[in-house]
Residue frames as a rotation matrix with the C-alpha (Angstrom) as fourth column:
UNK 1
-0.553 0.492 0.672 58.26
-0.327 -0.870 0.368 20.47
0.767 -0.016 0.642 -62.70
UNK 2
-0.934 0.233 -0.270 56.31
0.356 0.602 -0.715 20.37
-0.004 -0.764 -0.645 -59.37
UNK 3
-0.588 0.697 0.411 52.84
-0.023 -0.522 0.853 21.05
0.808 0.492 0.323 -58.80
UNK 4
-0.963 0.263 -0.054 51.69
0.048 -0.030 -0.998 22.60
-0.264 -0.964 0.016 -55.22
UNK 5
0.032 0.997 0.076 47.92
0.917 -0.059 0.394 21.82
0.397 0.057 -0.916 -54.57
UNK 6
-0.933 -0.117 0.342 46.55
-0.160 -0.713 -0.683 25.22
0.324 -0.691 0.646 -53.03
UNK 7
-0.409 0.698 -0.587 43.91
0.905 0.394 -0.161 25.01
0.119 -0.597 -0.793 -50.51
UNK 8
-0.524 0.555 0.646 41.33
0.067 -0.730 0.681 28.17
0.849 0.399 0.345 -51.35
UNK 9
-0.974 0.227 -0.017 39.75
0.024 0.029 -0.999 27.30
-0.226 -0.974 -0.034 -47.72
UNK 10
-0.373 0.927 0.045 36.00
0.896 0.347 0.277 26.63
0.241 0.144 -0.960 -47.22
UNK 11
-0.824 -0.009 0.566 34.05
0.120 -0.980 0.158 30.27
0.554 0.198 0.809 -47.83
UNK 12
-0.534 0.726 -0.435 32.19
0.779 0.621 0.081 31.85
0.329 -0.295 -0.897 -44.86
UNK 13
-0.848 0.076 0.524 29.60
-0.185 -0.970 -0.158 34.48
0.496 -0.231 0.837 -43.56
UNK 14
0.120 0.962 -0.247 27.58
0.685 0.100 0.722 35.68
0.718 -0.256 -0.647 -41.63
UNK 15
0.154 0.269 0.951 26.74
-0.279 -0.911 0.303 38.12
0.948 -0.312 -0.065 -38.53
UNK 16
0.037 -0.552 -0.833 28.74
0.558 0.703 -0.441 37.89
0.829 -0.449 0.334 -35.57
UNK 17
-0.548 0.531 -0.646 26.69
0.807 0.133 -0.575 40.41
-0.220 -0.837 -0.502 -33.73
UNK 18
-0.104 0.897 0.430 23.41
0.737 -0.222 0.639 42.15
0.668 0.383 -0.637 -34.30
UNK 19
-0.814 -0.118 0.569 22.77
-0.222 -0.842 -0.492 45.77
0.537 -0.527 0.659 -33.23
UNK 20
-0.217 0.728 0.650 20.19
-0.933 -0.351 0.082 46.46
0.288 -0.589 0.755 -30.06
UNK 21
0.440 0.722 -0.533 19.90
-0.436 0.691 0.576 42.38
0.785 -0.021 0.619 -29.79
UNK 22
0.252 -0.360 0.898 20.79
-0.946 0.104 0.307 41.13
-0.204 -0.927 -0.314 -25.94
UNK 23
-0.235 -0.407 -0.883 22.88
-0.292 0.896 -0.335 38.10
0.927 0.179 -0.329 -25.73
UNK 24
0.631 0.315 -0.709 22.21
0.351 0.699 0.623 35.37
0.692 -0.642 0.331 -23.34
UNK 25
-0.531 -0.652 -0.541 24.85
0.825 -0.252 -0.507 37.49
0.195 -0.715 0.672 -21.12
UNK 26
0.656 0.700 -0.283 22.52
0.715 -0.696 -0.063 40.66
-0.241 -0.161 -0.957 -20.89
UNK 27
-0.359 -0.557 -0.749 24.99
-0.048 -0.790 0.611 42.63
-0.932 0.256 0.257 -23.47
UNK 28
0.469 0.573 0.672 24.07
0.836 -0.043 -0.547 44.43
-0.285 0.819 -0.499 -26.25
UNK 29
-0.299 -0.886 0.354 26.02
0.901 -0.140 0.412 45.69
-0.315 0.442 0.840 -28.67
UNK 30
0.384 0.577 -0.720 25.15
0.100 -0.802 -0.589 49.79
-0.918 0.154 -0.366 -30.16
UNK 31
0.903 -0.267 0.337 25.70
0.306 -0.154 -0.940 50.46
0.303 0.951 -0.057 -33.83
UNK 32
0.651 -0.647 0.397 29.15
-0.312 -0.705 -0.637 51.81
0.692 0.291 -0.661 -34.37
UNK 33
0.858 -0.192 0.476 30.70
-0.431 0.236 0.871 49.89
-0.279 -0.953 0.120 -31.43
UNK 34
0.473 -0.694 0.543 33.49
0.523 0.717 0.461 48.48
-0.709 0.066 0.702 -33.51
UNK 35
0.853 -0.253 0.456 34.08
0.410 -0.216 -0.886 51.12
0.323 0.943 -0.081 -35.60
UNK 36
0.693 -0.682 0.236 37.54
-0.719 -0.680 0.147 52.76
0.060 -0.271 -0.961 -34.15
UNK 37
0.138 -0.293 0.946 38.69
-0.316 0.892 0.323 49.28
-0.939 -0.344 0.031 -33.32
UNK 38
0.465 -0.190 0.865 38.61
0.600 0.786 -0.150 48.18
-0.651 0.589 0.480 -37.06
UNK 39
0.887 -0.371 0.273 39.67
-0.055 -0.673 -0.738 51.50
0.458 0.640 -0.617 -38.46
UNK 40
0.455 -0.813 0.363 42.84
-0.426 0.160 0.891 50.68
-0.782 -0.560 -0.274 -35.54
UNK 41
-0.333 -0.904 0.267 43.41
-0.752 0.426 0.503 47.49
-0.568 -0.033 -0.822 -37.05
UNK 42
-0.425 -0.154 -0.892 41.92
-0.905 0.110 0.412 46.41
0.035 0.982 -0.186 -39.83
UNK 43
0.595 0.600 -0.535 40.93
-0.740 0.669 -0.072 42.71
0.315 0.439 0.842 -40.53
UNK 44
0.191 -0.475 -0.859 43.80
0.123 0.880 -0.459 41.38
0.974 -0.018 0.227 -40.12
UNK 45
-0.542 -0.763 0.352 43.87
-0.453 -0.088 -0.887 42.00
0.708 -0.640 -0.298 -36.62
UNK 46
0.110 0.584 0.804 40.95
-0.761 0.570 -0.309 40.08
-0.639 -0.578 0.507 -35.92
UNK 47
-0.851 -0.504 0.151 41.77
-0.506 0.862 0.025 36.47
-0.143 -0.055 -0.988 -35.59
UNK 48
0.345 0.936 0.074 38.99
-0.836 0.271 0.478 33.87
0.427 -0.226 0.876 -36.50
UNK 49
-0.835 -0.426 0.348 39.64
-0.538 0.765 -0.354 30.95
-0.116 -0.483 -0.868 -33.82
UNK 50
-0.495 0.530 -0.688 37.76
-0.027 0.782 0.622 27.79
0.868 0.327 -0.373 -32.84
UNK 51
0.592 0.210 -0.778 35.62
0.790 0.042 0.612 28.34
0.162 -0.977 -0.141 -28.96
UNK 52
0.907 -0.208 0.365 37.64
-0.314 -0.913 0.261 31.23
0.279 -0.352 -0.893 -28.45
UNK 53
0.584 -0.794 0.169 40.74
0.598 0.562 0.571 28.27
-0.549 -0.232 0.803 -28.28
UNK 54
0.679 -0.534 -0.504 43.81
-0.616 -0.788 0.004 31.13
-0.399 0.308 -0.864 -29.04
UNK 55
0.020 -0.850 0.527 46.63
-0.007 0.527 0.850 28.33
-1.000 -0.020 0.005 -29.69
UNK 56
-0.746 0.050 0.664 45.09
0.575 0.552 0.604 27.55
-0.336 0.832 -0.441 -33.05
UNK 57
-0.141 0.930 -0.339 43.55
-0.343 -0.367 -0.864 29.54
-0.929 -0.005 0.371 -35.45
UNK 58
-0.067 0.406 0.912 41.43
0.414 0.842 -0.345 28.04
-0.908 0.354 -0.224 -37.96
UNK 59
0.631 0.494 0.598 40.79
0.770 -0.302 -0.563 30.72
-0.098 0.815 -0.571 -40.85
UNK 60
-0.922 -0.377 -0.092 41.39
0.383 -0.922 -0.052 33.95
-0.065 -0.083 0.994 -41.76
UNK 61
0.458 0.877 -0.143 38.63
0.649 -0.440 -0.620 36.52
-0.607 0.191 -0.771 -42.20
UNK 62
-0.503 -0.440 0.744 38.97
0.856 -0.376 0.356 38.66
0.123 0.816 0.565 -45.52
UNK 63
-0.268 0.726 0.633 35.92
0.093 -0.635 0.767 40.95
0.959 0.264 0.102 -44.34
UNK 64
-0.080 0.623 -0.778 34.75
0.992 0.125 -0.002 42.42
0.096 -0.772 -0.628 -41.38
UNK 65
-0.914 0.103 0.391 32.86
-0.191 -0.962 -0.193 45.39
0.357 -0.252 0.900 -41.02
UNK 66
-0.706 0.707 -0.041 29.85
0.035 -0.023 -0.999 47.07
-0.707 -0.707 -0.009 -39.56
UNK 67
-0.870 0.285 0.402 26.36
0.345 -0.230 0.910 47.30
0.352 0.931 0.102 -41.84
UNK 68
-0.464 0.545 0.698 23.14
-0.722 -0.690 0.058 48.44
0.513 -0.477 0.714 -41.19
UNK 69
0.661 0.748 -0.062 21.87
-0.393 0.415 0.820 44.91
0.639 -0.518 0.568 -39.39
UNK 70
0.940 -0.220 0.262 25.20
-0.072 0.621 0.780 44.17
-0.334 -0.752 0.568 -37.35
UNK 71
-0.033 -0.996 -0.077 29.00
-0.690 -0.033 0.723 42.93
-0.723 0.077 -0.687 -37.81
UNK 72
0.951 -0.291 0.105 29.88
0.301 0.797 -0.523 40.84
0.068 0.529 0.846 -40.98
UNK 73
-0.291 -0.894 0.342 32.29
-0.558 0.449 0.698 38.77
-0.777 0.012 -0.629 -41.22
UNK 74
0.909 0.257 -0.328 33.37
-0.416 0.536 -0.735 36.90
-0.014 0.804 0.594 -44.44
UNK 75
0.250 -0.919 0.306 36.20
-0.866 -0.070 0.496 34.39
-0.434 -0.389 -0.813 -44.32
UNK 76
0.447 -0.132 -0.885 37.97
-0.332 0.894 -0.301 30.86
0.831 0.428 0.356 -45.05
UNK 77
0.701 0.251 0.668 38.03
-0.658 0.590 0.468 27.92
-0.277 -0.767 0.579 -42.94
UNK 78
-0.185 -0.631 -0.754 41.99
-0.900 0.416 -0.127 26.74
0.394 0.655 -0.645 -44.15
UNK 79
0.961 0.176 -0.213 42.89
-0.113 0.953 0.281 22.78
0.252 -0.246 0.936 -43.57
UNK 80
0.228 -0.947 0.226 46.42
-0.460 -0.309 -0.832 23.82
0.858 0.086 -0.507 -41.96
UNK 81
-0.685 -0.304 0.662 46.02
-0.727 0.339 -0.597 22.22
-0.043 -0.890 -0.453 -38.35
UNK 82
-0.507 0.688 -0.520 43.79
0.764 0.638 0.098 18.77
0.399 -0.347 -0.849 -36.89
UNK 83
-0.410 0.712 -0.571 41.71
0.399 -0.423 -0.814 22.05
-0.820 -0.561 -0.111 -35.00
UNK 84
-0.219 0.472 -0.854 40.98
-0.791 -0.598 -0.128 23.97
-0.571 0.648 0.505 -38.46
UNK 85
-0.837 0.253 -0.485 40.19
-0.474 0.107 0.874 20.81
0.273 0.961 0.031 -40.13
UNK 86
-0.550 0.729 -0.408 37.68
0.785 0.285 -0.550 19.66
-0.285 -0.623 -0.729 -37.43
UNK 87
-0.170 0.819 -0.549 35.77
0.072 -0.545 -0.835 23.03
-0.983 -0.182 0.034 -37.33
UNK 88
-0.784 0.029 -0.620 36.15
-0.606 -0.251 0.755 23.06
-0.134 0.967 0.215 -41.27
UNK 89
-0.869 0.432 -0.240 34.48
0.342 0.877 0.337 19.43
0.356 0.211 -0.910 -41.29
UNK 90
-0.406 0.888 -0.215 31.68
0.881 0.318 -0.350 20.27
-0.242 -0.331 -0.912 -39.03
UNK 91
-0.311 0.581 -0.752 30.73
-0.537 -0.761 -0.365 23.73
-0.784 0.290 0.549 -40.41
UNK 92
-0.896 -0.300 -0.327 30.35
-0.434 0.436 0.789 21.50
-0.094 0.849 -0.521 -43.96
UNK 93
-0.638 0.647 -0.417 28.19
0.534 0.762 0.366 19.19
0.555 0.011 -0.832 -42.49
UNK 94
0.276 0.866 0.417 25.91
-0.242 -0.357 0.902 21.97
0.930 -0.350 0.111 -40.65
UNK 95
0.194 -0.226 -0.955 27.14
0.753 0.658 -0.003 20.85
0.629 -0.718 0.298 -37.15
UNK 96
0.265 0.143 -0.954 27.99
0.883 -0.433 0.180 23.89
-0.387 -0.890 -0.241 -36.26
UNK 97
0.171 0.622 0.764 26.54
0.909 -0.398 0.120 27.49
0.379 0.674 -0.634 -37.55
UNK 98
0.805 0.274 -0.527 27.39
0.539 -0.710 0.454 30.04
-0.249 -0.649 -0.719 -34.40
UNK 99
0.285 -0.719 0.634 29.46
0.398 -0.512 -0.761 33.00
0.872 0.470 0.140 -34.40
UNK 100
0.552 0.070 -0.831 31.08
0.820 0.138 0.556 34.49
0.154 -0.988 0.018 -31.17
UNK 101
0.655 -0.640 0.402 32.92
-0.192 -0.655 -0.731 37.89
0.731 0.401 -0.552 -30.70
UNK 102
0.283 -0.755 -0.592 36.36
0.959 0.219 0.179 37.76
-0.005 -0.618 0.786 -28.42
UNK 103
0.439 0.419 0.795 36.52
0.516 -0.842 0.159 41.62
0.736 0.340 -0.585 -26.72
UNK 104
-0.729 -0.388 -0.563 37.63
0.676 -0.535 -0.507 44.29
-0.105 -0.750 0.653 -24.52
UNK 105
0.743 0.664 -0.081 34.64
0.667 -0.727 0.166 46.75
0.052 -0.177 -0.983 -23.47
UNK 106
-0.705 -0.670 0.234 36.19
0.646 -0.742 -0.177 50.48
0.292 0.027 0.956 -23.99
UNK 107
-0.672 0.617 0.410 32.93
-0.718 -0.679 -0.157 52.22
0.181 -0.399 0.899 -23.40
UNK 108
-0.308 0.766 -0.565 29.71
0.895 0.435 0.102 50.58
0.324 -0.474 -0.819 -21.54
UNK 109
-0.847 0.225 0.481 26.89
-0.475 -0.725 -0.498 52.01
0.237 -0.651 0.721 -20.15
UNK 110
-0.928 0.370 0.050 23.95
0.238 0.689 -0.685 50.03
-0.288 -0.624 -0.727 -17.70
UNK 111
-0.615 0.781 0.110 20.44
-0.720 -0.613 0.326 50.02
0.322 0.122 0.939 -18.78
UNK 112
0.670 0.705 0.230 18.53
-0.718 0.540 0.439 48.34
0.186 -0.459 0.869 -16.18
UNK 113
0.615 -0.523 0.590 20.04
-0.060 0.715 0.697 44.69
-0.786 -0.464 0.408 -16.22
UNK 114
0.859 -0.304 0.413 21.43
0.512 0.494 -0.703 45.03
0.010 0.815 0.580 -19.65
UNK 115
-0.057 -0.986 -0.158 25.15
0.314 -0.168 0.934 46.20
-0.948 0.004 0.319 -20.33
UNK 116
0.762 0.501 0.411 25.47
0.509 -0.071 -0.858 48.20
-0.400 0.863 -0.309 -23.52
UNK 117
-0.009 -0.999 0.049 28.63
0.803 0.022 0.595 48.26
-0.596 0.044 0.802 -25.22
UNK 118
0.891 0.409 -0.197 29.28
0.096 -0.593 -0.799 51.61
-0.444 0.693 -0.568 -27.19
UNK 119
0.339 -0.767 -0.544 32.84
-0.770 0.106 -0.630 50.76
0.541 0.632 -0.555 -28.23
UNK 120
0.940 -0.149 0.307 34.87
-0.067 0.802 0.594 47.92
-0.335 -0.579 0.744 -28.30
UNK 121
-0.066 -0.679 -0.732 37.93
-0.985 0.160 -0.059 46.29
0.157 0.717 -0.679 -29.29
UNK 122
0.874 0.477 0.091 37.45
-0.427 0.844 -0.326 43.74
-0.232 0.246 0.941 -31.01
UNK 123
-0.141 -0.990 0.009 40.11
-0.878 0.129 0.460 41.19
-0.457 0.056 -0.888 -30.90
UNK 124
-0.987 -0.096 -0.127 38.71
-0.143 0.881 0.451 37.71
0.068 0.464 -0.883 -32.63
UNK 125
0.410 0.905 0.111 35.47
-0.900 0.421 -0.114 35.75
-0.150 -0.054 0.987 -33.88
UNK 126
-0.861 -0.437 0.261 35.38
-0.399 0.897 0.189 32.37
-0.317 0.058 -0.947 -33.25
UNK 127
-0.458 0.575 -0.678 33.22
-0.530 0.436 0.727 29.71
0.714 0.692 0.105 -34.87
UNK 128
-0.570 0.020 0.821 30.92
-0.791 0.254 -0.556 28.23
-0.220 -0.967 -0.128 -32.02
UNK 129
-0.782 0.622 -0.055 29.01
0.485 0.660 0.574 25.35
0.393 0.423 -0.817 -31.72
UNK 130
0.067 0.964 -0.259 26.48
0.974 -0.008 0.225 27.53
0.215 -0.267 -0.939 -29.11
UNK 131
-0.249 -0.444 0.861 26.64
0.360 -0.867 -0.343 31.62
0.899 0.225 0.375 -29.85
UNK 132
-0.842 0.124 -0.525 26.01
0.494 -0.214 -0.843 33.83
-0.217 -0.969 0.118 -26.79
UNK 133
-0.457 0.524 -0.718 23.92
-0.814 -0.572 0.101 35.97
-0.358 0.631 0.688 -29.33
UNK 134
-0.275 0.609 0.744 21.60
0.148 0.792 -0.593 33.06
-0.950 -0.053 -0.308 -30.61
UNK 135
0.500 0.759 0.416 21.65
0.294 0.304 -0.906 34.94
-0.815 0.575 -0.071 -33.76
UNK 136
0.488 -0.788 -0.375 24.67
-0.664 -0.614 0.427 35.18
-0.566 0.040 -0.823 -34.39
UNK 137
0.605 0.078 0.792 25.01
0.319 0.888 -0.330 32.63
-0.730 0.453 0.513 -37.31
UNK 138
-0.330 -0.106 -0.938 27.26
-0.905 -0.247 0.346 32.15
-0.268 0.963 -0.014 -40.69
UNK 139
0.855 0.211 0.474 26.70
0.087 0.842 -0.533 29.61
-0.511 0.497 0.701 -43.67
UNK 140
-0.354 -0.798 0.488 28.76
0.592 0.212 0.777 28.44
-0.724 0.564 0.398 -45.96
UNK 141
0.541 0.441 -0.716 29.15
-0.228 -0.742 -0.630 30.39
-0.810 0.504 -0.301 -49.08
UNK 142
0.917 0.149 0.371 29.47
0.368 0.049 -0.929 30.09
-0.156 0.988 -0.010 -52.69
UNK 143
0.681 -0.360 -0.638 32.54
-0.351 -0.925 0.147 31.20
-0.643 0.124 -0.756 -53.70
């Protein structure tokens, strides 16, 4: 008889972008900006990478939608590549906390210097070490 460990992956969340709040790029997301995009394609069509590094992703996300303070995302951090067990290790140890979205603008519209997205597609969050959105943060979770 054999006996396969399974790896359950390290459980995460948090908000990978906050309505009305400018990022350090002078975009700002509008409520509802992701909703056609996930009703497209679901969860599984957003990818959770490391830096926005496509070769290698690190997780999966089980959850992403919109609520009433922004985008959650809930997910696991597997231990399948040397890139997903790096970003696994240093989310663990607090090292790194950021969240990043990875996009295609479908609607925009200019207010002043800011860019305001009113739809996207949304094509991946990656785990950063510095978000553009500064409050764009997960923690580990219980699970």
């Amino acid at each position: 008889m054999t006996s396969a460990v399974v790896d359950a992956g390290l459980l995460i969340e948090g908000h990978a972008s906050l309505w009305g709040m400018a990022d350090l790029n002078g975009d700002v997301v509008a409520r509802g900006a992701f909703a056609t995009s996930l009703a497209k394609g679901g969860v599984g069509a957003v990818k959770m990478l490391h830096q926005h590094e496509g070769r290698a992703p690190v997780g999966v996300w089980d959850e992403v939608r919109e609520d009433e303070v922004g985008l959650f995302v809930r997910g696991r951090i597997f231990d399948w590549s040397p890139e997903a067990r790096f970003a696994r290790a240093l989310s663990r140890a607090g090292a790194m906390d950021g969240l990043s979205i990875g996009f295609r603008s479908v609607r925009a519209r200019r207010e002043g210097r800011l860019r305001v997205l009113v739809e996207v597609d949304l094509w991946e969050v990656s785990l950063v070490t510095f978000p553009m959105l500064p409050g764009a943060r997960f923690r580990c979770a219980a699970g």
